[in-house]
Structures are given as structure tokens and as C-alpha cells.
N, C-alpha and C positions, 0 to 999 in steps of 0.2 A: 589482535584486539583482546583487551583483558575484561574481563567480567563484568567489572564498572560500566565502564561502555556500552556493554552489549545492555545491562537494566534501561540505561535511555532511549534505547529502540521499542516503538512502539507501531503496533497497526494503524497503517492511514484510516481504516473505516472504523473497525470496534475496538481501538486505542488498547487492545491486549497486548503485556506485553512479551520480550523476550523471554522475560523468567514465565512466561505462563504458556505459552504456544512459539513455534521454529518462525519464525519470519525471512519473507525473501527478498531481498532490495529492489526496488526500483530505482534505476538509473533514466533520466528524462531532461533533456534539455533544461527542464525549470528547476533540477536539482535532485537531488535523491532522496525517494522514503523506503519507507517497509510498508510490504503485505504480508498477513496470514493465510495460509494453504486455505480455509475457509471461505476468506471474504475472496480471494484471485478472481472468482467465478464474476462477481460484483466487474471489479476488474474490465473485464473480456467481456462481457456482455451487458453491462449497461451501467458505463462508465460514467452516463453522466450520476447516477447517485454519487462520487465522491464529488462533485464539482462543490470548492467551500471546503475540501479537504484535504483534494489532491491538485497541484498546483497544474496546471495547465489539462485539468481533466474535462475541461468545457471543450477543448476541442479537438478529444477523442472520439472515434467513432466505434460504436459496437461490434462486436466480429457477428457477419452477414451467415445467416445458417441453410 
């Protein structure tokens, strides 16, 4: 991947991008994004905040603690 590319990755929640924070892909039946080490927690634990962001994040379930 050349550099170009990597500037159009951007976080599914706080839209930061490559050039500004490490992003980790998410691979998901409805297709792939990025999250930030930051927002992941959002992620795992109450996923539905991205639903409207993240494609098929409605019918995510929280990790049970």
C-alpha cells in the first residue's frame, strides 16, 4: 500500500485520519473499515454508538463484563 492510500483511511467513529493516528481495519461481513486504538474501546463495548457509521453495527452485541 503506498501512502496515497493509506491518507483515505479514516476512523469509523472520530473520522481521524491515517496521517493523524495508526488505524486497525476492521474486516466484517458488510465490508471493511478502520478504527483508532482510541475509539476500539467504543468498539467492544457499546457498539451500538457507531450504528450510522459502522455498517452492520446494529447487530453487534457488547462484550458482557
Amino acid at each position: 500500500m503506498n501512502e496515497n492510500e493509506n491518507q483515505n483511511f479514516k476512523c469509523v467513529n472520530c473520522e481521524r485520519t491515517a496521517q493523524e493516528v495508526p488505524l486497525v481495519p476492521i474486516v466484517h461481513k458488510h465490508g471493511q473499515a478502520h478504527i483508532c486504538p482510541q475509539c476500539l474501546p467504543i468498539l467492544i463495548h457499546q457498539p451500538q454508538r457507531l450504528v450510522g457509521k459502522l455498517a452492520g453495527a446494529e447487530s453487534l452485541e457488547p462484550h458482557e463484563h
